[in-house]
C-alpha positions as CSV (number, residue, x, y, z in Angstrom):
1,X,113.3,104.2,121.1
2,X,116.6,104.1,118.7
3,X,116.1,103.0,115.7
4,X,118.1,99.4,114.4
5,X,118.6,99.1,110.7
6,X,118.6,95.8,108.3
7,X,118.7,95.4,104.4
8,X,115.6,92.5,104.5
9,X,113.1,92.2,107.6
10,X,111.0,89.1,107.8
11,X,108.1,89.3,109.3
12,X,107.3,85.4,110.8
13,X,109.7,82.6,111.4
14,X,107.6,79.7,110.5
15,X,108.0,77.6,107.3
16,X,107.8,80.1,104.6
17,X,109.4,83.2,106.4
18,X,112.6,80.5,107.3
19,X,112.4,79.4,103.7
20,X,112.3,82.7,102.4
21,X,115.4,83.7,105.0
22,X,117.6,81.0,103.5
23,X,117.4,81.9,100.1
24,X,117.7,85.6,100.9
25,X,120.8,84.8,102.5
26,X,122.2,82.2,100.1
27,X,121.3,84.9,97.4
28,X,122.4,87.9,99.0
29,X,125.2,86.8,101.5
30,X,125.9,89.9,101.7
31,X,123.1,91.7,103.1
32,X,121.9,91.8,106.5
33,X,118.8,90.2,107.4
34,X,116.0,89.9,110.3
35,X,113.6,87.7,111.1
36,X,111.4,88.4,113.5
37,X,108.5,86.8,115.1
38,X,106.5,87.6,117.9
39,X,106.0,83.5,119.6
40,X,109.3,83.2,122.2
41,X,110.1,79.8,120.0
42,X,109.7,80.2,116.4
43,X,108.1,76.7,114.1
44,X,105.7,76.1,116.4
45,X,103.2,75.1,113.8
46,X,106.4,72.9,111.6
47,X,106.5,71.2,115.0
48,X,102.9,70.3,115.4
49,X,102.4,69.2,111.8
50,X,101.7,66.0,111.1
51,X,101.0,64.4,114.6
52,X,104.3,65.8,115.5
53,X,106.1,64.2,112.5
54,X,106.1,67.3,109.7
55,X,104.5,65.6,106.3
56,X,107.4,67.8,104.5
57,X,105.9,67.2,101.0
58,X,104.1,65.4,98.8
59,X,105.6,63.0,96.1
60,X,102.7,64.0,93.8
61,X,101.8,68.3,93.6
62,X,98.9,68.2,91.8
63,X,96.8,71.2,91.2
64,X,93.2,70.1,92.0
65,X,94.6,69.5,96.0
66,X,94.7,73.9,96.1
67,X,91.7,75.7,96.6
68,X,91.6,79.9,96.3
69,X,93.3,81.9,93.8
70,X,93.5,80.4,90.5
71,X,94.9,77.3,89.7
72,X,96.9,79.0,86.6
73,X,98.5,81.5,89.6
74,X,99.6,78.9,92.2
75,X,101.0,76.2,89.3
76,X,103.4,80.0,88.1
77,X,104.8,79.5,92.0
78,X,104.7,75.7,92.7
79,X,106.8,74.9,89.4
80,X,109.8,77.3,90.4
81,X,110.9,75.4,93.8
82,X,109.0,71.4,93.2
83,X,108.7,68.5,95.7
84,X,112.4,66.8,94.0
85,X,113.9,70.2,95.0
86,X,112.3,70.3,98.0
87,X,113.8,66.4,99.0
88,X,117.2,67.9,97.8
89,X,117.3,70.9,99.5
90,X,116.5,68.9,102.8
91,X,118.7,65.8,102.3
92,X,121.7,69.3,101.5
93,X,120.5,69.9,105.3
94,X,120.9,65.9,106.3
95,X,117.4,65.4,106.9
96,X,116.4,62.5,104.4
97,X,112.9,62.1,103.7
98,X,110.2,58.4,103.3
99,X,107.4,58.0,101.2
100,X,104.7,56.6,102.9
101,X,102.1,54.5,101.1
102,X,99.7,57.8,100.6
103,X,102.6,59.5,99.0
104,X,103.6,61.8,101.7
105,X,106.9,62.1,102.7
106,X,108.6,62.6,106.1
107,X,111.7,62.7,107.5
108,X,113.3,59.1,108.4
109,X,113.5,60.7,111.8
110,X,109.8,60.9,112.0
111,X,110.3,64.1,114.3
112,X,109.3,67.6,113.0
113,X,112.4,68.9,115.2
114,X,114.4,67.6,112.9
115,X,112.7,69.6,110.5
116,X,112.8,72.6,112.3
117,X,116.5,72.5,113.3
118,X,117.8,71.8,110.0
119,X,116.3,75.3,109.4
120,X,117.0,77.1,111.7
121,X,120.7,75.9,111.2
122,X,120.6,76.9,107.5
123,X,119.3,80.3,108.6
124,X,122.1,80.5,110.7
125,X,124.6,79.6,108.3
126,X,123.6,82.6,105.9
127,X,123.9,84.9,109.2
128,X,120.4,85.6,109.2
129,X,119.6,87.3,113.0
130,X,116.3,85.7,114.4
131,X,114.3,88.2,116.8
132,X,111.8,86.0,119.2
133,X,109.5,87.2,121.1
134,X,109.4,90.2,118.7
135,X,105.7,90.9,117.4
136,X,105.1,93.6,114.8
137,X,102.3,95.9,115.5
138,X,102.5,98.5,112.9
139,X,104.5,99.5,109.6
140,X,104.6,102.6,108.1
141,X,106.5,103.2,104.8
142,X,108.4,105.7,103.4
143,X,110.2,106.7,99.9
144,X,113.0,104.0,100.3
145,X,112.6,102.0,103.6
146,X,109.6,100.3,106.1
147,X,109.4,101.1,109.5
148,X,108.7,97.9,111.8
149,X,107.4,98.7,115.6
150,X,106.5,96.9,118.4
151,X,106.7,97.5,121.9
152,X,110.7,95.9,121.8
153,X,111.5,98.5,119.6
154,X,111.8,100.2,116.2
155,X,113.4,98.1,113.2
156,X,114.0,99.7,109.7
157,X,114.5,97.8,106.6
158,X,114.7,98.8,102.9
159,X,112.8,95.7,101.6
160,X,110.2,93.5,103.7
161,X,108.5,89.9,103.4
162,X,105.5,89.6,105.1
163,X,105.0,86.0,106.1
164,X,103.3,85.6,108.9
165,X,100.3,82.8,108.1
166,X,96.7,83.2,108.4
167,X,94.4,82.5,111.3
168,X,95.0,78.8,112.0
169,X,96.6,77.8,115.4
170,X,96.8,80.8,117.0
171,X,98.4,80.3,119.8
172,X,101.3,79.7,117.7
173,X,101.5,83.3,116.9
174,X,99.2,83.6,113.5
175,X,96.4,85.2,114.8
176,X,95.7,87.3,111.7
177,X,97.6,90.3,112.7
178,X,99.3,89.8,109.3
179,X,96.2,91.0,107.4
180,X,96.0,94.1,109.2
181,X,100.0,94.8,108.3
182,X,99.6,93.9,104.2
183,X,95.9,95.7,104.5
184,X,98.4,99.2,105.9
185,X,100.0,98.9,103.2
186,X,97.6,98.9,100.5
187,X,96.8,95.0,99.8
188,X,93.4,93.9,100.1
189,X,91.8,90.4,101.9
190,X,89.7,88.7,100.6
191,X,85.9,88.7,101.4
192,X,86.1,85.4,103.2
193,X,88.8,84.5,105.8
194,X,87.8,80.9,107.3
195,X,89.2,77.6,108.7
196,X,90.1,74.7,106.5
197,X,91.4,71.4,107.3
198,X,89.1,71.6,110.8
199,X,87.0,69.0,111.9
200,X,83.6,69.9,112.2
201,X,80.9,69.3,114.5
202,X,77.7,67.4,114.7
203,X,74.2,68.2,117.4
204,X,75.6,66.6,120.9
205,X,72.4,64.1,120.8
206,X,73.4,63.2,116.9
207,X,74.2,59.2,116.7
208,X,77.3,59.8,115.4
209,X,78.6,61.3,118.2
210,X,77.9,57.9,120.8
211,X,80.1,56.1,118.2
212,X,83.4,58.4,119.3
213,X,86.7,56.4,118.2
214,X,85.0,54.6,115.2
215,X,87.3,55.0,112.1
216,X,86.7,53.6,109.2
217,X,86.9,54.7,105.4
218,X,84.2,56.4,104.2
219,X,83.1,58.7,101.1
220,X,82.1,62.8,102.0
221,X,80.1,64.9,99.7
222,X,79.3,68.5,99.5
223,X,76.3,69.3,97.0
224,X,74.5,72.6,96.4
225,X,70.6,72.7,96.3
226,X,70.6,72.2,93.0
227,X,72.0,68.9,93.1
228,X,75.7,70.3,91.9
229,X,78.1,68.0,93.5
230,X,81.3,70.4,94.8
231,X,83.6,68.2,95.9
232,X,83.9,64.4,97.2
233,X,86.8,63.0,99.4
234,X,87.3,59.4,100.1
235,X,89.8,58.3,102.6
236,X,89.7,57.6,106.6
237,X,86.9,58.9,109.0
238,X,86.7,59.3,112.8
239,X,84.0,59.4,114.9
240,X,83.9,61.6,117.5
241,X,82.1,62.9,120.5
242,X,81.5,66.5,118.8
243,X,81.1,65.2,115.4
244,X,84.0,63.9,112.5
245,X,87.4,64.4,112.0
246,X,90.2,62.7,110.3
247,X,91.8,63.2,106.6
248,X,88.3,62.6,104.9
249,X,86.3,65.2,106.6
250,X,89.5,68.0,107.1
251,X,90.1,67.9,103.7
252,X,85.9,68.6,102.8
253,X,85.8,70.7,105.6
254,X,86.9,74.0,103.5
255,X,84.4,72.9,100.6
256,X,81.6,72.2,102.7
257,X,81.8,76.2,105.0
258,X,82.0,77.8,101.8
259,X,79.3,75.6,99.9
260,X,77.4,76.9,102.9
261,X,78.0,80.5,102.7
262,X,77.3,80.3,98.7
263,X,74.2,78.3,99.7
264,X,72.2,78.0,103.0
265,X,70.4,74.6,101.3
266,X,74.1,73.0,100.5
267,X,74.6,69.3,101.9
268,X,76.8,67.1,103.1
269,X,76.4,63.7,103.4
270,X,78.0,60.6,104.0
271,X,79.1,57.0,102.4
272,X,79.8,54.2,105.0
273,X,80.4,52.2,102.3
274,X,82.4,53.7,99.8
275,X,81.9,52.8,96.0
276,X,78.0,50.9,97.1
277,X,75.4,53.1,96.0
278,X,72.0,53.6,97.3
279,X,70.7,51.7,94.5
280,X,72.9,48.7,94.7
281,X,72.4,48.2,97.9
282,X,68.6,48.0,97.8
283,X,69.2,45.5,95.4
284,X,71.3,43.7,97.7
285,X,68.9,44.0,100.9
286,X,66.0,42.4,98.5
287,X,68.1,39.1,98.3
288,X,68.7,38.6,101.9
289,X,65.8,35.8,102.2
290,X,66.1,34.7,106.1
291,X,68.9,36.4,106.7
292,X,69.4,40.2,108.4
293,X,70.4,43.6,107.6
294,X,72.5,43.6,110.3
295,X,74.6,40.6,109.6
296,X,74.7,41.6,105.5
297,X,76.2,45.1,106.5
298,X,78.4,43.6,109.8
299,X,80.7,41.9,107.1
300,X,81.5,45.0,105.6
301,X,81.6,47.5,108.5
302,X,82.0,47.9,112.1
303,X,79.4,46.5,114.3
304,X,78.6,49.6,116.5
305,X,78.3,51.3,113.1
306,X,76.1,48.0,111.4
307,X,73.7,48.4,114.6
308,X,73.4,52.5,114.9
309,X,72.5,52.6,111.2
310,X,69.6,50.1,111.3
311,X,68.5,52.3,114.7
312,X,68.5,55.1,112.5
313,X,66.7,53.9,109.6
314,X,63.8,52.5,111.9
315,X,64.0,48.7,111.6
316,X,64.7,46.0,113.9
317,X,68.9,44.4,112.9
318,X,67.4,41.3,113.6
319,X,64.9,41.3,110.5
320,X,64.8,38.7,108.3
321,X,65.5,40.5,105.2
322,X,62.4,39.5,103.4
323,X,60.3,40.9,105.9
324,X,61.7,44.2,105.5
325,X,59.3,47.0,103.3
326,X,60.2,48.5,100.4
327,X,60.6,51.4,102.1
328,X,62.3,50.4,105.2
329,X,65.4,49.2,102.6
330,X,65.4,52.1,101.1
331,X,65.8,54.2,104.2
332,X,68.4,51.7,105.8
333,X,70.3,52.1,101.6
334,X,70.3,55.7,102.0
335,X,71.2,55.7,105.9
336,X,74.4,53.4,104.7
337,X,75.8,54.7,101.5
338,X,73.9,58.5,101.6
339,X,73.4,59.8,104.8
340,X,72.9,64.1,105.0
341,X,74.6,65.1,108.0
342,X,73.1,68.5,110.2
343,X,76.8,69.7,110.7
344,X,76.2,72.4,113.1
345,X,79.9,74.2,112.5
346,X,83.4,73.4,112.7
347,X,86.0,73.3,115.7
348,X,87.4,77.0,114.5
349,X,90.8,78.6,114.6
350,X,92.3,76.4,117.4
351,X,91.8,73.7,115.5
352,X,92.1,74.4,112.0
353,X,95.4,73.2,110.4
354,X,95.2,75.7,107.7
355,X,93.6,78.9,106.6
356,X,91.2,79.6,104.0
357,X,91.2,83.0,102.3
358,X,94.0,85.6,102.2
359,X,95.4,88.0,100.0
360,X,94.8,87.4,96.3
361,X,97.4,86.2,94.2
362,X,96.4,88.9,91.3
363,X,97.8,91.3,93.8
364,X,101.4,89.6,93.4
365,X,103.6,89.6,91.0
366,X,104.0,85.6,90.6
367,X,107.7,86.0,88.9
368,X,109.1,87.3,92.5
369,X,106.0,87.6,94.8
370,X,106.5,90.9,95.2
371,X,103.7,93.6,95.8
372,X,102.0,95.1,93.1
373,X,101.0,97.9,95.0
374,X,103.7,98.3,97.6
375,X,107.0,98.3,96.3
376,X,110.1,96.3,98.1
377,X,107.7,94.4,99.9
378,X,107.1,90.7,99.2
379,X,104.4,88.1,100.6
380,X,104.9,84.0,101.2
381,X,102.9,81.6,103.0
382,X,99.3,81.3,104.3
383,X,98.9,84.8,104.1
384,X,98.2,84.6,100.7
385,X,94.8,82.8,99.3
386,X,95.9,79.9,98.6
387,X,95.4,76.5,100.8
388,X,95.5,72.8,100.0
389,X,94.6,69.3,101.0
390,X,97.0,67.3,103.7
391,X,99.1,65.6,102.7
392,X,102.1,67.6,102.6
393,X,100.5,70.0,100.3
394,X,100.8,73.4,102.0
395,X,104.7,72.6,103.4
396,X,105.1,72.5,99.3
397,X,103.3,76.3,99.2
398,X,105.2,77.2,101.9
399,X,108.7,76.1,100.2
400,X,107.5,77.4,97.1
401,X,106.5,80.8,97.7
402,X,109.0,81.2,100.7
403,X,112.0,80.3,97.6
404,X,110.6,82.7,94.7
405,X,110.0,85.7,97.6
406,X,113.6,84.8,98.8
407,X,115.7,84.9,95.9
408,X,113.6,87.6,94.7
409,X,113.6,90.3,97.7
């Protein structure tokens, strides 16, 4: 097989790898780069975000919505490319960008193609060459260039950016082939690689599960066995016939599998009521007189839900409330606004919007992202241990570390 030759080769033409081609090529116009990527249509995952629509961004980066290396590390990347320079560099593209009421922003188009063109055209423009259907099996390294195989070929270039996402989606092309390329040349992965943003699944026979298409808000809580409370989301839920999904429960999801590696005896439970505690509401259920449980909770959630939880519980709906024992309120209280859920798993890779785990940022030098242990070679993206809530959130990683590897390389 002869041997081709490029300046920069990019491994993975989704968000960060095109992000980290444009400003290569705006920086460098002069050098030649490759992208290459081994799905026959590159952005597949850009064009599945966000029901199809591509949450670009957030108006609002904050900190506390990344989880994996430290906070201190990802605020060094996310503060040299930001979500105003983000909406610029798009609208520069013609794609203008909403807020919507939860502060993510799309584009006016509310189509992830235009995303995804806008792109690919800039990559264009700074005659970057994008190789399809061109999956990289191994790399070996020498004094002064990296040596990309596969079975199209050979590809040699003198610097490299690995950015080829984690495990999430894998039909899209990251199927975690990426860790064994950065572990060749010398980076290590983390102990835990696992899905977040997944919706996770309940026993078949669970209640929940006969109340499939129920959304409503609700409040999800992970706690360790000692009572430690890890993390608490409050937003929409959906009920579904293998268990919960929706932004409440795929945001908890990546707290709640690794509250349960840390700690077999970790729970999750769940608030129908969000803001009512179990307290309160025992206090509530004590002033009913004639009148039931289940018309009390039907004016403040659905019905299915209002007639499931007094099932659950034990106790007739139909009560009179003053008939009801002390303990029977305190069951149907703790059912409502504190109920432990058996979550058997999680929906895995196919599913997961995101990847939990990667290569640490300690490995990285934060000023470029370039290797500390391999040098000319740079990382961007989900490969790296970093992942964040929806919301637009790890777009904004994706932008960020895609711009600091690209005008670094």
């Amino acid at each position: 097989m002869s041997l081709e030759q490029t300046d920069i080769a990019i491994i993975g033409a989704g968000a960060a790898g095109l992000f980290a081609a444009i400003w290569a090529g705006r920086t460098n116009p002069h050098r030649n780069i490759v992208i290459l990527d081994g799905a026959e249509k590159p952005g597949a995952k850009i064009l599945v975000s966000g029901g199809g629509r591509c949450n670009v961004t957030h108006d609002q980066i904050a900190l506390e919505a990344y989880a994996g290396s430290s906070p201190n590390a990802i605020r060094k990347v996310l503060r040299r490319f930001d979500a105003p320079e983000t909406i610029a560099f798009f609208q520069t593209l013609g794609v203008e960008l909403k807020r919507e009421e939860t502060g993510k922003l799309f584009p006016t188009s509310d189509s992830a193609r235009t995303v995804l063109a806008a792109l690919l055209a800039a990559v264009q423009a700074t005659n970057g060459q994008l190789w399809p259907a061109h999956r990289v099996e191994t790399i070996t390294k020498t004094a002064d260039q990296f040596c990309l195989s596969g079975a199209w070929g050979r590809l040699a270039a003198s610097h490299l950016i690995i950015a080829t996402g984690g495990k999430s989606l894998p039909k899209s092309g990251s199927d975690g082939q990426g860790y064994q390329l950065v572990k060749a040349l010398g980076h290590t992965i983390t102990n835990r690689i696992f899905p977040a943003l997944v919706p996770l699944t309940l026993p078949k026979d669970h209640f929940i599960c006969a109340l499939s298409g129920l959304t409503l808000p609700a409040t999800l809580e992970v706690r360790l066995g000692n009572g430690k409370r890890v993390a608490s989301f409050t937003n929409s839920t959906l009920c579904t016939h293998f268990g919960l999904s929706g932004p409440s429960v795929l945001d908890i999801s990546r707290y709640w599998l690794a509250a349960q590696q840390d700690d077999p005896s970790a729970m999750l439970t769940i608030n129908w009521w969000p803001g009512q505690m179990p307290e309160s509401l025992d206090q509530a259920l004590q002033t009913l007189g004639r009148s039931t449980p289940f018309k009390f909770l039907r004016d403040h959630l659905p019905e299915r839900l209002t007639q499931a939880l007094c099932e659950q519980a034990g106790i007739n709906a139909q009560t009179p409330g003053h008939q009801l024992t002390r303990e029977q309120r305190k069951t149907l209280a703790q059912s409502v606004t504190a109920l432990p859920l058996p979550m058997t798993g999680n929906r895995g890779w196919n599913f997961a919007e995101v990847t939990a785990g990667g290569v640490p940022l300690r490995e990285l030098d934060l000023n470029t992202m370039g290797s500390r242990v391999c040098p000319n070679l740079h990382l961007c993206g989900e490969i790296c241990d970093v992942d964040g809530r929806i919301g637009g959130y790890n777009f904004q990683w994706a932008w960020a570390s895609g711009y600091v590897a690209g005008v670094s390389v």
